[in-house]
PAGU-257910 format. One record per residue: residue in one letter; x, y, z of N, C-alpha, C, O in turn. Coordinates in pm, whole numbers, plus 50000, padded with zeros to 5 digits. Atoms other than C-alpha are relative to their C-alpha. Example, Ala and Ser with C-alpha at 12.3 -4.5 7.8 and 13.67 -1.06 7.14 Angstrom:
A500894988150000512304955050780500905012050000501945011850066S499184988149994513674989450714499235010950073499745022050090
END
This chain:
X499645011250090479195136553388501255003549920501515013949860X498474997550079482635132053243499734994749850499014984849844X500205009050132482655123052837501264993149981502224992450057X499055009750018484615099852646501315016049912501135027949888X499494985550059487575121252481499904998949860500014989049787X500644997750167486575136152143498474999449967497915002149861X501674999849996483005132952195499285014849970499465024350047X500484985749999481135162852071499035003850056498104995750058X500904994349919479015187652286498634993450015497944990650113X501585000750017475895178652118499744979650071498804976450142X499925013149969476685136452178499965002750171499364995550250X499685001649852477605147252527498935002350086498694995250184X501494999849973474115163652592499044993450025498364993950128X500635009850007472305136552464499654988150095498584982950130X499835007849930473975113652668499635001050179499354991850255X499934995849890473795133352984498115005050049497405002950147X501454999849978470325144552950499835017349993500795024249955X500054989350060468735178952925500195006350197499715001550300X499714993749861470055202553240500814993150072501094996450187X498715003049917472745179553324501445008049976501655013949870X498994993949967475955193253417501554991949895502164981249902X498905010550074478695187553145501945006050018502385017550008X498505000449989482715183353196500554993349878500424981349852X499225003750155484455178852872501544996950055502065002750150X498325002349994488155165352872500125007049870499305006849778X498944992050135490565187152615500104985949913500194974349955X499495004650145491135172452278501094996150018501875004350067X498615001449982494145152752280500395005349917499865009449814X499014995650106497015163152146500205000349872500545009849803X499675005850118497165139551849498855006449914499045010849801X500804996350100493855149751736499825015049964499395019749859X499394987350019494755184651801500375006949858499795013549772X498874999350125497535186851560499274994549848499445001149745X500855006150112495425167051295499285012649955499575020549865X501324987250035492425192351297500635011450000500105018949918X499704987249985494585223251387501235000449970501475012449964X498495000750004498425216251325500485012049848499735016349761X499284995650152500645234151033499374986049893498854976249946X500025009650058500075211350783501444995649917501884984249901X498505011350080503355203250591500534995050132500724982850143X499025012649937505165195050907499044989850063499594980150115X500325012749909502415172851067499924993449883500264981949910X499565007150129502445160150679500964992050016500714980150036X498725006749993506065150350696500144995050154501034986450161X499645008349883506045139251072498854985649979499084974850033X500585014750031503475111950959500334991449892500134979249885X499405011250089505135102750647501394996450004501454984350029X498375000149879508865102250764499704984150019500164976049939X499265013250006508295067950919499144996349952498834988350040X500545011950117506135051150680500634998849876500384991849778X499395001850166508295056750414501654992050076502444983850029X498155013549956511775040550627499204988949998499554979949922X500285013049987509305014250729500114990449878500854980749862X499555003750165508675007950337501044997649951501254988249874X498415002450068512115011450258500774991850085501854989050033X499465008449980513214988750505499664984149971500534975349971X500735006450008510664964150441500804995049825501294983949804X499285000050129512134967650059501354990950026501594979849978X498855005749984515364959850181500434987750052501294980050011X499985019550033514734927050340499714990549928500264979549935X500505007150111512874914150064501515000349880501724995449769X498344998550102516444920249893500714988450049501314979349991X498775010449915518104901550178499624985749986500244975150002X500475016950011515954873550116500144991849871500374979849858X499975001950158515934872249744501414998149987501744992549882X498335001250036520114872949791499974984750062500544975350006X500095014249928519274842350045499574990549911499944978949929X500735013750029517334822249826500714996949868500744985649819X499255006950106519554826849518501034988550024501174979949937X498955008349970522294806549678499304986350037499834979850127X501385018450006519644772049678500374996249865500384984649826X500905005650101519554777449337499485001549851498755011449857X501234989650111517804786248992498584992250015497564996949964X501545006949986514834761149084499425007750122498195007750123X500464994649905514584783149441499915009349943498725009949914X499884990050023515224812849313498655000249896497615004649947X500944998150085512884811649018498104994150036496994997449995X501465002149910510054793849238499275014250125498115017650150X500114987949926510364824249480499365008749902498185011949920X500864992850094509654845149165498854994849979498035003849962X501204997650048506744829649088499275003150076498315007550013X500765000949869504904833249477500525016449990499595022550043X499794989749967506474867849467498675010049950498095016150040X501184993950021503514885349263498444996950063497385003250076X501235003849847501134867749504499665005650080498565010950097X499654991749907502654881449780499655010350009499055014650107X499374980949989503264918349684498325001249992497835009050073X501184993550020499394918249558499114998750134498215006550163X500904997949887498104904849901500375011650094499635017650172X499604986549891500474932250075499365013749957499115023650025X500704984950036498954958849866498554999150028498005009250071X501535000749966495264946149909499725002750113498645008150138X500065002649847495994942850288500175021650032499405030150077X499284984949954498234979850316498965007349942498135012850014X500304987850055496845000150061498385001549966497715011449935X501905007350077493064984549962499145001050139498455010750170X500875003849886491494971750283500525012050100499765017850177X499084994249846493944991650529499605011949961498945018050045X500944985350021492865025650329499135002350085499145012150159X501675000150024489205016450389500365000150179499625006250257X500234999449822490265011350781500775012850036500375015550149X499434990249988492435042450794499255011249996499255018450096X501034990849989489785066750673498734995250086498305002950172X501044999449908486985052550834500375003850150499615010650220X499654996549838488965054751192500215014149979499345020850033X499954988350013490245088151088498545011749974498465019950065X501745001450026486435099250974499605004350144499195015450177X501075003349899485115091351285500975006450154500365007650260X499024992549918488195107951514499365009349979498705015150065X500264983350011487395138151322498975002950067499095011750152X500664993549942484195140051425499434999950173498575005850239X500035002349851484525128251769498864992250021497854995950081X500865012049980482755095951750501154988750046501594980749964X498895007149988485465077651950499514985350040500404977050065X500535013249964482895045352035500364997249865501424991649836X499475006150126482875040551684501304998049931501474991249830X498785002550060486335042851624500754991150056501444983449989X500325015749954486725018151903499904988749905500734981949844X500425012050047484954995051767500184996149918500264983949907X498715000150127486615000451440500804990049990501074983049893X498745005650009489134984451559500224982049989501124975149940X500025012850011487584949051636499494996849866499634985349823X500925001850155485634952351281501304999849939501344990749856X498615001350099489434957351129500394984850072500624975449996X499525014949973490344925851326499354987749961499844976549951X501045008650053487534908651216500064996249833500044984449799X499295002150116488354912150848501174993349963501074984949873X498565000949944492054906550919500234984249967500994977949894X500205017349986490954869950999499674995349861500304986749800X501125005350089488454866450726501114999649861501474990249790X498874993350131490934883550457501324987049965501734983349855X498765005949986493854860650552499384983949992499924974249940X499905016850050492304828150548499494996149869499734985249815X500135001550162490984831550209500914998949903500744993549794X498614999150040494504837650122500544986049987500834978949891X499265011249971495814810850302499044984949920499624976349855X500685012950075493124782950165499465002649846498464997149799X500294999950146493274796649782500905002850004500875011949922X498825004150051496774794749787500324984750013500794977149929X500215018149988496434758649960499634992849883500354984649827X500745008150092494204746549714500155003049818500064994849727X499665003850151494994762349374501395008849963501755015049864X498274992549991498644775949470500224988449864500024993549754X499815004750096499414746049238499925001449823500815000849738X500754999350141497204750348911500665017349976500875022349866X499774982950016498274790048974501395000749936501705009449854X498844994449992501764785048967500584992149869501764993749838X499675010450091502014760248686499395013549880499995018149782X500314988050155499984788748454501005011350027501205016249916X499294989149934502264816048616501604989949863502344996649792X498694995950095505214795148391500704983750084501604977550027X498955006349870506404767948738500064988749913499164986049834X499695016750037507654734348626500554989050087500474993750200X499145007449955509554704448766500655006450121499805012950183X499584993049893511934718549057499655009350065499395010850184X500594985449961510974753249019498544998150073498515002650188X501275002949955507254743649095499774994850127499014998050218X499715006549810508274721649393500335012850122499885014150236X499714992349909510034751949515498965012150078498975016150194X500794993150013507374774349471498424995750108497845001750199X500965005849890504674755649642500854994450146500174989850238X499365002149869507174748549926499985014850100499785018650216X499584985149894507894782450015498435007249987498005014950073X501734992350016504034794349894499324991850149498734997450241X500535007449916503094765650115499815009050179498775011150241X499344998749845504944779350487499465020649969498965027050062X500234982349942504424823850377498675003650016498295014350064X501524998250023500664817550317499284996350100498074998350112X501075009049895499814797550623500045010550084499295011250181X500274986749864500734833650804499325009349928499405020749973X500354988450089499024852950538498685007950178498315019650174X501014995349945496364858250866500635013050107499985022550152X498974991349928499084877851062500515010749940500795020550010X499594992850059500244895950780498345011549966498065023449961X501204986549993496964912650745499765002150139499585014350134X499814995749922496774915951089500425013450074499985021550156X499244990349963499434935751099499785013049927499745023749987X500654990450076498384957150804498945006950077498975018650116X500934990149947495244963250956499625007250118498825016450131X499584991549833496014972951323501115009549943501245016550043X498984991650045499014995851133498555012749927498425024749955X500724987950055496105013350924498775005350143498415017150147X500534995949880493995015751258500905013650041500565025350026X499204986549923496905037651431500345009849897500155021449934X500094991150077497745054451095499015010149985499205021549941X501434990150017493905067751114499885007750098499005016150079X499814991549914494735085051439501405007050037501545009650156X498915001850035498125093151365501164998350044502165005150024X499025006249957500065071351543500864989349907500574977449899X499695009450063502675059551294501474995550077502214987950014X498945007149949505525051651528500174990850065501244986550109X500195012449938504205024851671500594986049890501484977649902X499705010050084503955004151360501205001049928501354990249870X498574998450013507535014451250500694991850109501244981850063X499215004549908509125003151584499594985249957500524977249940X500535015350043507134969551483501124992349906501844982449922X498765006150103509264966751165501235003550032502134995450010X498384998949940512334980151299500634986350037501434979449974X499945012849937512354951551535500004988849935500794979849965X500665013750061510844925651314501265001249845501704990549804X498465002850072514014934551031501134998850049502014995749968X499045002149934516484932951277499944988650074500874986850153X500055014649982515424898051363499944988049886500274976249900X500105010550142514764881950996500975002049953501514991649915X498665002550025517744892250900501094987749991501584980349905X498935016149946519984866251085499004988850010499424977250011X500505014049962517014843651144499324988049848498994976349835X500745006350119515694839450777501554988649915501344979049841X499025007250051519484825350679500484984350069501064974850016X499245010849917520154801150986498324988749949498624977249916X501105006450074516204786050858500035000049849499104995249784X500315007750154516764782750508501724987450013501514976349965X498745007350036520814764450527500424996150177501324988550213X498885009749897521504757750886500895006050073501585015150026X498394995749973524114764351100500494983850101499834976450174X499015010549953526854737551210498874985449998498384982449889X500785013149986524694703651311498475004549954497794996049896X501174995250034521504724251253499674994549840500494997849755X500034997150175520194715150883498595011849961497465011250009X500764990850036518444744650723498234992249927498074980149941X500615001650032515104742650558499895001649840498895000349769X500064994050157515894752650216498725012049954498195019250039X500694989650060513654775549997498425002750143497995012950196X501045003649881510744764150269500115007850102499165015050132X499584990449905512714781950558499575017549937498855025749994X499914982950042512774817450381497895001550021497445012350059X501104994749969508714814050407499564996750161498705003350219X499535000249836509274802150777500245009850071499565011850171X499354985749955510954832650865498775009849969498395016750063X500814990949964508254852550744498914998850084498545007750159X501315002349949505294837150867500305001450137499455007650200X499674995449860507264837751230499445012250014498355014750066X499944987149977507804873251203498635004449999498165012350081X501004992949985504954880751145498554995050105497675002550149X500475000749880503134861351387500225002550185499535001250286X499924991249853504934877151681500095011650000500245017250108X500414991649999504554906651539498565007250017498135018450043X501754995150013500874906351515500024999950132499885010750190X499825004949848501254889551872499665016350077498645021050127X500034988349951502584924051973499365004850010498755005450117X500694990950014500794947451820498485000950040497745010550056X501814999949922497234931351950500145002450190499465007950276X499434996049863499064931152273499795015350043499185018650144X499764986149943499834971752257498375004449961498115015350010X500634993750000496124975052123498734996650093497775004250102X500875003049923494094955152371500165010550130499225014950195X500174994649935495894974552596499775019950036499895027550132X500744987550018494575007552483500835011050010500405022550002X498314987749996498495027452517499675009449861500205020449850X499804989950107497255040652146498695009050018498365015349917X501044994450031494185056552238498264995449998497204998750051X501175010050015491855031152113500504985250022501564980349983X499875012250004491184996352224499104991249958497894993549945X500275013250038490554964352121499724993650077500404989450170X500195006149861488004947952289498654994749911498065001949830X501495006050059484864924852168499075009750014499275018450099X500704988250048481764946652035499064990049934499624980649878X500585000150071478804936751893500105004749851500045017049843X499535003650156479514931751472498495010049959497355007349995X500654990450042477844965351288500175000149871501235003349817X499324996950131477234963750946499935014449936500065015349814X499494992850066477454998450905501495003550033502055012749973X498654993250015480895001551018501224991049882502234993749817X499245002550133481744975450800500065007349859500885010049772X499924985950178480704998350504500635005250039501765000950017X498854991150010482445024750614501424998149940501995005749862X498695006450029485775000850595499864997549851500435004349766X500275004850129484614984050294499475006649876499775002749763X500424989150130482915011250061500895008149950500685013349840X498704996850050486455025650044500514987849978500684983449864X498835008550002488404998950124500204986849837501234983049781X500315006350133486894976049800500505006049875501125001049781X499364997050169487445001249536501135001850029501835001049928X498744995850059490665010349640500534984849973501194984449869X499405012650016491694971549655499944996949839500804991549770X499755001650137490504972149316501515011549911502415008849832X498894987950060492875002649204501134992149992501764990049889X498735008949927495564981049392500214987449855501304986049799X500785011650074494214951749148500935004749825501734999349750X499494991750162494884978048819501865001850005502695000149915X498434998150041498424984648884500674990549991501794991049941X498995014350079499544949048847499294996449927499554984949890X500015009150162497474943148543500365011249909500685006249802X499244994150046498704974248402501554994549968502094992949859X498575005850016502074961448448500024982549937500894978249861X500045013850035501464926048378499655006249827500455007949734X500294998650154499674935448055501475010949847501765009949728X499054991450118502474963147897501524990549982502444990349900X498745005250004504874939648024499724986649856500514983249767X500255013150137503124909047767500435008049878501295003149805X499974989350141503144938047478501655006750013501965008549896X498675000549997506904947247552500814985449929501444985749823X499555010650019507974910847541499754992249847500334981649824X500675002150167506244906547130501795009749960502215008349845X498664995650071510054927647099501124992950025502314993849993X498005007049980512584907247201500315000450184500025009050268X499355000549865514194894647531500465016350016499745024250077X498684984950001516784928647506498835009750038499155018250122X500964988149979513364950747518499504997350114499355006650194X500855003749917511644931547750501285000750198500905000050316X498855000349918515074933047987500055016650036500045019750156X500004992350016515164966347920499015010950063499435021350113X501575000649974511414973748002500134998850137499985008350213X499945006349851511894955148323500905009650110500445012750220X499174990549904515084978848480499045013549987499165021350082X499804989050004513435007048363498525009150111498465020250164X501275001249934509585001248531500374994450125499504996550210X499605000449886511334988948813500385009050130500495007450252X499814988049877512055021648959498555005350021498135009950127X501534995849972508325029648883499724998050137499565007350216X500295010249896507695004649157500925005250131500425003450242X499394997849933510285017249348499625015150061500225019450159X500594983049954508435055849400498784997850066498125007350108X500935003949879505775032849603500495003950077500205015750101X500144988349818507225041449956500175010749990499525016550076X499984982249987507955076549899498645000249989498065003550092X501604994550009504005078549739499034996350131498155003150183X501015006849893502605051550018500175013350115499255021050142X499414992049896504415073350282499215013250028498825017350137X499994987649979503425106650167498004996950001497335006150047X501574999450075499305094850056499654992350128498484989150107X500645002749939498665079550367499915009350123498895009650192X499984989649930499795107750589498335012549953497505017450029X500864992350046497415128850341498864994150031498085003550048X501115009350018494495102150374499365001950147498195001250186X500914999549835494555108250775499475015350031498465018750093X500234981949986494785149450756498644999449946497645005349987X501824994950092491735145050501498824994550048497805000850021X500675007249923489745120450701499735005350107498565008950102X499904991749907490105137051011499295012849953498165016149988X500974983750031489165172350855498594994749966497604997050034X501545002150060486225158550663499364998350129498605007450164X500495002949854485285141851033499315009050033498085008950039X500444989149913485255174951192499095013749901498895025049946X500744993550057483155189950886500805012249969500215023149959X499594988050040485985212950795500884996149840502074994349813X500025001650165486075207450423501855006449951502874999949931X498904994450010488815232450361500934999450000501585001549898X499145005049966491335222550552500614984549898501624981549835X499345012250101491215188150385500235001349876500794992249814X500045000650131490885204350051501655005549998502255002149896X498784991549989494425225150147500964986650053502174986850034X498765012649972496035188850288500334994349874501474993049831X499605006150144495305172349934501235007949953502445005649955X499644990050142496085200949701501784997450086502584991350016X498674999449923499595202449976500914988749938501944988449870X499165014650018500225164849967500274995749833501064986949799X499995006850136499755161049579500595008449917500655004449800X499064990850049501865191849477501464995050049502464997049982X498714999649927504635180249727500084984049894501184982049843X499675012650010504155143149588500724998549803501574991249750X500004996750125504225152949230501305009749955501875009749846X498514991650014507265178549279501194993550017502144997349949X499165009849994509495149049415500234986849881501314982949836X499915007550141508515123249125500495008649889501345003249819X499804999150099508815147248877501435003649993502055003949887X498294994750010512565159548995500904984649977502044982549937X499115017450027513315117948988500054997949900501134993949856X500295003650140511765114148643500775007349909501365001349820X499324996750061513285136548500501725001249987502395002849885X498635005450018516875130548632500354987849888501044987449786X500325013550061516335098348507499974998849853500614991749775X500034995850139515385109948205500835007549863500665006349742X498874999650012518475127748154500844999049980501685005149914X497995003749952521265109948267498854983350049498674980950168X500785016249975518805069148247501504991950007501554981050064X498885010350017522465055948184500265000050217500694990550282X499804999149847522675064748586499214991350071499214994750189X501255009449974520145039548668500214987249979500574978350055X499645013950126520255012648332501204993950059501174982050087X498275000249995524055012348415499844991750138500954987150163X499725007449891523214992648764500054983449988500594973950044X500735014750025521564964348610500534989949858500194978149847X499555009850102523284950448279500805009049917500755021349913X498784992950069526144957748053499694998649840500435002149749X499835003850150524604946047732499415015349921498505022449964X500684983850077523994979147476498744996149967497905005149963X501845002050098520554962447320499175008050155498655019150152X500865000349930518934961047671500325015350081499545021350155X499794987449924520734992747792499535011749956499285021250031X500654991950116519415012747463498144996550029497365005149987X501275004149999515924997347538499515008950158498625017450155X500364996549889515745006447922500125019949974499395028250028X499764987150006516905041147824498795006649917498135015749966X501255000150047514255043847600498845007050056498435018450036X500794997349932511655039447835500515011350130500075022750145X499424986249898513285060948112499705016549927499165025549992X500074987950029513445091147848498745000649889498785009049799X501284997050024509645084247726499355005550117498865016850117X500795001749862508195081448065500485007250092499625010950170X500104995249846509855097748341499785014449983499235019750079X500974989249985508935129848248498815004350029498445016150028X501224996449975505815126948331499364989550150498194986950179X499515003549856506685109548681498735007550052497795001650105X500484986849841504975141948874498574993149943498094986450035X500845002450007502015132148708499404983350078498414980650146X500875011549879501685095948855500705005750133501004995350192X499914997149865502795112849183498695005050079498175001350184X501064993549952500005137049192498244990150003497264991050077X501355014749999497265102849065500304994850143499444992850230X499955012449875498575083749343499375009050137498355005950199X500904992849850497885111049656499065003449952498235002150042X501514997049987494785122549506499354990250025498314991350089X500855010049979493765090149505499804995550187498844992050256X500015002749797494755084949915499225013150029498595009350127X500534990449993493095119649932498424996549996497584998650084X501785004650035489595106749789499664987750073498524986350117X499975008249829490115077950048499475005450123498575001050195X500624996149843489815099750341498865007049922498045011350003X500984990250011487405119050139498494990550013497394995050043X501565008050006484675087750114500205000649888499734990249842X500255002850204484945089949738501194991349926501834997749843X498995006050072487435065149606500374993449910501314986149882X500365010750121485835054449317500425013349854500175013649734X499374984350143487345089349089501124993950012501664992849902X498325006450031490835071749166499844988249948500804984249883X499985016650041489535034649083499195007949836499264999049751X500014996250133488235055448741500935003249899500955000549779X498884992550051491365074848689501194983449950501684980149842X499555014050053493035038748705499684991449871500314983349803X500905008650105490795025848470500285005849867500194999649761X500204990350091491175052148259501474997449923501694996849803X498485003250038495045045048254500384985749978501564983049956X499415013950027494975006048211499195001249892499624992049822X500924996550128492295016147910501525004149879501884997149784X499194993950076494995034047740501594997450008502314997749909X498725005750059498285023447808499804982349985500514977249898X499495012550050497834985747807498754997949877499044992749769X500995003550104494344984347608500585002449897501264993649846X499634993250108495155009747320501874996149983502624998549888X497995001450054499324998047373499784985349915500394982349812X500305015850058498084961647277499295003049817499644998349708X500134998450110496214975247020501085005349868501015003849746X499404990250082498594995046868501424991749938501974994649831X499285009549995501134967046898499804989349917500774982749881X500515007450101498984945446667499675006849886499145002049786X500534990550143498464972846429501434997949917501394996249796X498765001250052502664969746381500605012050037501535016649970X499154990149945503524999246611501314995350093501524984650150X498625005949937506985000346760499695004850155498625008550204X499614999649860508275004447111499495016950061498845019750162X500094982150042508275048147025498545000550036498305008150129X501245000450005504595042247005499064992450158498084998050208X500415009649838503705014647368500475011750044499655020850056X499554988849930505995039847516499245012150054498875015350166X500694989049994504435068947446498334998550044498035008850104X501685004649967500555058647519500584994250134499875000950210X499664998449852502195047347878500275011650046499885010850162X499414989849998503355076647915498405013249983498225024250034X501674990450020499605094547824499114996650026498035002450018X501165007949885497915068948020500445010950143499605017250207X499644991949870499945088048316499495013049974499175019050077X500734981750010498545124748188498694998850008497895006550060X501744998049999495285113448130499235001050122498385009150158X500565004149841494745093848499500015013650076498955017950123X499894982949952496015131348636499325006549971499245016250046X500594989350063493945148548443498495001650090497975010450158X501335002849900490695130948581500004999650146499024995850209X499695001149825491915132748947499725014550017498755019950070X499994985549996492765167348910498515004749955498115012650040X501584997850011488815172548760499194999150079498315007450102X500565006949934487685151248975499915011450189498975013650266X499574997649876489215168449291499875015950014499795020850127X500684986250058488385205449142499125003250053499125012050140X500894998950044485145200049090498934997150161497744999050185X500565007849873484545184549452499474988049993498794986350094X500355014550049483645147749319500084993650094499154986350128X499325004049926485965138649580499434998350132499724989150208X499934995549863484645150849871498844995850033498024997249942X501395001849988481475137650065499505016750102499995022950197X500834988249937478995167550145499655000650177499194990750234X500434999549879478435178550499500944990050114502004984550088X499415006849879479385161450835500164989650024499064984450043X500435014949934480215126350942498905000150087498524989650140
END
């Protein structure tokens, strides 16, 4: 009897019976390198392209935002309001749900349960659906009432539900794609889903401009087109990618399965709290940003360039914490504790050594930064501010963020949805408070700034102490 590959001895026994004759296939490669590799470079060969993908992904959302200003200040400012929509379903999809499918496939590699990781794959597609039309028919139905409390009015509002209207009706593609991307991430195929976006920015590019304005007799679509363009893209991207996984080129395929609700836990008992975590960092930001804005436009301008790069040390962290999330998943799998405890501690020293050399440039020399975005001294004195409260202590949300993808693959991901908690407790709770007491900017600042030591503190406890880690074998 031949086994499936990755199947362990004792499964293979079972299956074969007692005194049958067993032929094992070698360990592939990929899972090889996972369980046995160096670890920094198979580290950096899995985060490498998730962090261009990110950063290119960044960069069209630029190209589009340059596209839609020329409509407008009613396009432009309707785009803003659908934009925090957006970004939160891409993080629920990438970083929330897609976690929860990343470690569970990785999990179940490790220990060479490759039916179940199979089947994984239709249970991630199965969500995918479910995820995306909830999207799409509670933006349908109270995109309106949402976008009108969000601030929308008259034009702007029109625009806003025009273009919410056309990016939401693909929201089912866009998780799609998320969650067949965290599938191959969990076995660590991330060059697949790179070549995806490669392709798919080197087509929205030219196609998102000739759909919003037109070319020659053509008439464009206005603000409407720019969510046209995505929802395409991303429905022939999904197209693809179910294409390359039905046909099983990554390893695992995609193929109807009887619906298990324990593999939905698996997905979902991570994948929930981290969606919540996901959840905390835009009301963190939403909330310090209300308690900024009690100072003045100039602060609140100020505030805005300077938390903007925050946001901007997502793909480097996504990049480096999901690479860590498959090493630790995988080890835990194969019941070798160790190893995954030596990928964290790796990934969250390396992640934490790069933030804190940014933060503190920054912190420095903030006029190198401030200086991109406005010429006025109030708002340039304000952004500087925050730059030389806060980025010193950068390494610290570097090292929160991978422990937290760390306690992902570990099964425990409710010490990072604490550590979160712990940090929207204290910088926006106690900043609000402190803000009504008649504290200044010196004061919000600083309590952001010790929300980031604290969340570290409990990760780092947390991840010590073994909190993190589930006991024994998949």
């Amino acid at each position: 009897m031949t086994t499936d590959i990755g199947t362990t001895p004792a499964e293979t026994l079972s299956e074969a019976g007692e005194g049958a004759r067993v032929e094992a296939k070698p360990v592939p490669p990929a899972r090889h390198a996972l369980l046995h590799g160096a670890i920094v470079p198979t580290m950096l060969r899995l985060a490498l392209p998730t962090i261009v993908v990110l950063v290119i992904q960044t960069a069209v959302g630029v190209a589009e935002t340059y596209y839609v200003s020329a409509l407008g200040t009613d396009a432009l400012v309707g785009a803003a309001l659908v934009l925090p929509v957006s970004m939160l379903m891409t993080m629920v999809a990438a970083g929330g749900i897609g976690g929860g499918v990343a470690a569970a496939v990785s999990r179940a590699m490790g220990a060479g349960r490759v039916r179940d990781a199979n089947a994984l794959v239709f249970h991630a597609l199965v969500l995918a659906a479910a995820f995306g039309l909830v999207f799409t028919l509670a933006l349908r139905l109270g995109g309106p009432a949402l976008y009108r409390l969000l601030g929308g009015t008259g034009g702007a509002l029109d625009a806003a539900l025009s273009y919410s209207g056309w990016l939401f009706a693909g929201a089912v593609p866009v998780w799609i794609i998320n969650l067949m991307s965290a599938v191959l991430r969990g076995i660590g195929n991330v060059r697949v889903p790179a070549l995806v976006t490669l392709v798919g920015a080197a087509v929205m590019i030219p196609l998102s401009p000739f759909l919003i304005f037109g070319i020659g007799p053509i008439h464009g679509f206005g603000v409407a087109g720019a969510g046209m363009a995505v929802s395409g893209y991303y429905t022939v991207a999904a197209g693809v990618l179910l294409a390359y996984m039905v046909r099983g080129r990554s390893g695992l395929v995609l193929r109807r399965v009887p619906l298990e609700g324990r593999l939905f836990r698996d997905i979902l008992g991570v994948g929930i709290v981290s969606a919540l975590s996901a959840l905390q960092l835009n009301l963190i930001t939403l909330l310090v940003t209300g308690a900024v804005g009690r100072f003045g436009t100039e602060a609140l301008a100020g505030f805005g360039m300077g938390s903007r790069l925050d946001y901007l040390l997502i793909p480097l962290l996504f990049g480096l914490g999901t690479a860590v999330l498959t090493l630790v998943g995988t080890a835990m799998g194969a019941g070798n504790q160790a190893r995954a405890r030596r990928a964290a501690w790796i990934g969250a020293l390396m992640g934490a050594a790069v933030t804190e050399a940014i933060g503190l440039a920054v912190a420095l020399w903030p006029s190198a930064w401030v200086d991109l975005f406005s010429h006025d001294p109030a708002v340039l004195a304000h952004g500087a501010h925050y730059l030389r409260t806060v980025g010193p202590v950068y390494g610290a949300v570097g090292l929160t963020f991978i422990l937290g993808f760390a306690s992902q693959g570990g099964g425990r991901p409710l010490w990072a949805f604490l550590a979160g908690t712990l940090r929207l407790i204290v910088a926006a709770g106690l900043g609000w408070l402190a803000v009504g007491l008649g504290a200044g900017l010196d004061i919000l600042f600083s309590l952001v700034a010790a929300a980031s030591l604290a969340s570290a503190a409990l990760c780092v406890a947390a991840t010590l102490s073994g909190a993190i880690w589930r006991p024994g074998r998949e």
